[in-house]
N, C-alpha and C positions, 0 to 999 in steps of 0.2 A: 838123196832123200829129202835133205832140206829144201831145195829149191823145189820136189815136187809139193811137197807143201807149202810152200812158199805160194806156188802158183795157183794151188786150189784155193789160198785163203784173198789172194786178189781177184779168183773170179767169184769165189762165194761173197767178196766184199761190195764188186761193183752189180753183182743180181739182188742184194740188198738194195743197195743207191738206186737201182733203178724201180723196184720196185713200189719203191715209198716214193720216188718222184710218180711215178702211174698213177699212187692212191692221191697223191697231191693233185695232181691233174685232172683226176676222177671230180673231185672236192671242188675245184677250183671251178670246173664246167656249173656244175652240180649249182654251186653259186652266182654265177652268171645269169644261168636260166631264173632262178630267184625272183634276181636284183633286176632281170629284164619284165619279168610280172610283177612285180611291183613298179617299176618306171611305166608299164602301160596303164595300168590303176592310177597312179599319181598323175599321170596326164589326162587323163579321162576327167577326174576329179576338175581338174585346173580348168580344162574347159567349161564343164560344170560353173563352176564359182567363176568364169569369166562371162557366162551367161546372166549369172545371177546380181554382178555386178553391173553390167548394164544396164539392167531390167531398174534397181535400186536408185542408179544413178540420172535417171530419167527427171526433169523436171515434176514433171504430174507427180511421179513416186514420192519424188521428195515432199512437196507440197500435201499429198497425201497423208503422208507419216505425220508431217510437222501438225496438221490440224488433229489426226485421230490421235495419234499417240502420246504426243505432247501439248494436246490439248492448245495446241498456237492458233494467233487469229491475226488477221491483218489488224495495221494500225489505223484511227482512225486520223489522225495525217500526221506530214511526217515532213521532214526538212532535207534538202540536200545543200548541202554546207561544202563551199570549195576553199583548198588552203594551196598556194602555191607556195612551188621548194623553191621559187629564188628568196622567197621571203621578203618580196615588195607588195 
């Protein structure tokens, strides 16, 4: 009698274990699918803003920004000054 209880309480034990590994697994997919729509999103974005970084990083753009936004202007002259690193 012991052993046959013995024996139903290791199969009821490992239909437990397995069961909760299913739901874990279930969970785990469930998560993947997610974390994989959001990695398409986030890349979408990235290209985005790698467009938009070009566009900004454009001479003209720049140049652009610096007169309208910050109101900058060319100088009216200017020096170029040479220093050598052997320091002769």
């Amino acid at each position: 009698m012991k052993r046959y209880l013995l024996l139903v309480f290791i199969v009821l034990l490992l239909l437990a274990l397995y069961g909760t590994t299913y739901l874990k697994t279930i969970r785990l997919e469930k998560l993947k699918e997610t974390l994989g729509a959001q990695v398409s999103v986030l890349q979408s974005k990235n290209e985005d803003l790698n467009v938009k970084l070009l566009d900004k990083s454009s001479p003209l753009e720049i140049d652009k920004l610096a007169r309208g936004k910050y109101e900058m202007k060319e100088p009216d002259s200017f020096y170029i000054i040479e220093i050598n690193a052997n320091g002769k």
